[in-house]
C-alpha positions as CSV (number, residue, x, y, z in Angstrom):
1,X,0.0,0.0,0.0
2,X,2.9,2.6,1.2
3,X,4.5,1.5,-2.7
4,X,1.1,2.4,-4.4
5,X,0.5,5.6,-2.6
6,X,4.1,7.0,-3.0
7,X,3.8,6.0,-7.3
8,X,0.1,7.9,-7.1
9,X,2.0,11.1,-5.7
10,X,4.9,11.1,-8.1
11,X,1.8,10.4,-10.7
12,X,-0.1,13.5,-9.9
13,X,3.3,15.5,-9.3
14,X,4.5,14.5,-13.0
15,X,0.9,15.5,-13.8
16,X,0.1,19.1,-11.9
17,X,3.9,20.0,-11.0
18,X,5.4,19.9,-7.5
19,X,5.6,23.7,-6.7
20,X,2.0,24.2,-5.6
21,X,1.5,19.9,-4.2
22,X,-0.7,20.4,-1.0
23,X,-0.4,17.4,1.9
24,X,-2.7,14.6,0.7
25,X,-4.3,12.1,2.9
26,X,-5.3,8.7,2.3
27,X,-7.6,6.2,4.5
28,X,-8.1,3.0,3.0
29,X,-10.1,1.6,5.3
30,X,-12.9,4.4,4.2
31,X,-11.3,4.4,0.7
32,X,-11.0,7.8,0.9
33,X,-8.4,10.6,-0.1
34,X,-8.3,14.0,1.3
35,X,-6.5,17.1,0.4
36,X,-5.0,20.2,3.3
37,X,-6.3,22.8,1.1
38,X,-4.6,25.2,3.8
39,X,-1.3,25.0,5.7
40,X,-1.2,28.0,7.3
41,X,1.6,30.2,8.5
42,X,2.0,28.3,11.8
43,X,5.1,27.2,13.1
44,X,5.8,25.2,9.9
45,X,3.8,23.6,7.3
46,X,4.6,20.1,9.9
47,X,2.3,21.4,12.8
48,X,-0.5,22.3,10.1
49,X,-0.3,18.9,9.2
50,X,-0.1,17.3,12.8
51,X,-3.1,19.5,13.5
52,X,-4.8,18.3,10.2
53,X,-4.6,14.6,11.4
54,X,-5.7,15.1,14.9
55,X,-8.7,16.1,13.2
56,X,-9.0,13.6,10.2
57,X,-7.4,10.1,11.9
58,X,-9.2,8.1,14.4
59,X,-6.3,7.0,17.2
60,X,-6.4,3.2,15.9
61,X,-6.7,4.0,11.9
62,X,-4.7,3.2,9.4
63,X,-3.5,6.5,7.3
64,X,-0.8,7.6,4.8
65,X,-0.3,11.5,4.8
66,X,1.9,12.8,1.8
67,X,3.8,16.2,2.2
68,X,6.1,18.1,0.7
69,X,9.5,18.0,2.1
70,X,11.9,20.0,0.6
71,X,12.4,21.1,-3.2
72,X,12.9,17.6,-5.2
73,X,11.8,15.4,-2.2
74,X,7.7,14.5,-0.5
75,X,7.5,12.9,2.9
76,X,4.9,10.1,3.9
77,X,4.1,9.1,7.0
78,X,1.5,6.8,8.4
79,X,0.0,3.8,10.2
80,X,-0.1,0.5,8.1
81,X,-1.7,-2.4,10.0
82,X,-1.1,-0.8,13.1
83,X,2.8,-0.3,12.0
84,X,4.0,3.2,12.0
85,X,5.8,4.2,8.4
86,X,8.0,6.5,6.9
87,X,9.7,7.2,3.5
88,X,11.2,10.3,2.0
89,X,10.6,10.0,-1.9
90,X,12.0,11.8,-4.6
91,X,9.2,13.6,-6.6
92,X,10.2,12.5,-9.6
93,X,9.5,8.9,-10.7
């Protein structure tokens, strides 16, 4: 699942470009995919996000969250089967 999420991101990056990529949000047990419309000005586009998924991720559910890290690089983090998970991607294929 963490495979096929990372190739949709680098999918829609190729697609819509990587300057303007908002943090994307995925819950397959609902099948759904959400989308931080605003990050804010915060302390850091990370505490929008932490913030985001307090609101969006029941304590127990699985979740990948896709954001951008740095220039040429996304981050995603999650819960697979109750295993927490992290990869930093390149944003190119």
């Amino acid at each position: 699942m963490l495979d096929q999420f990372v190739k949709m991101t680098q999918r829609i990056i190729a697609e819509d470009g990587f300057d303007n990529y908002l943090p994307t949000l995925l819950l397959p047990a609902k099948r759904e995919i959400r989308v931080l419309d605003d990050v804010g000005d915060g302390a850091g586009p990370t505490l929008g996000i932490t913030d985001w998924l307090s609101e969006q991720v029941q304590p127990d559910e699985d979740f990948l969250v896709a954001f951008r890290a740095d220039n040429a690089h996304f981050m995603v983090v999650g819960r697979i089967d109750g295993q927490e998970c992290q990869q930093l991607c390149p944003a190119g294929a």
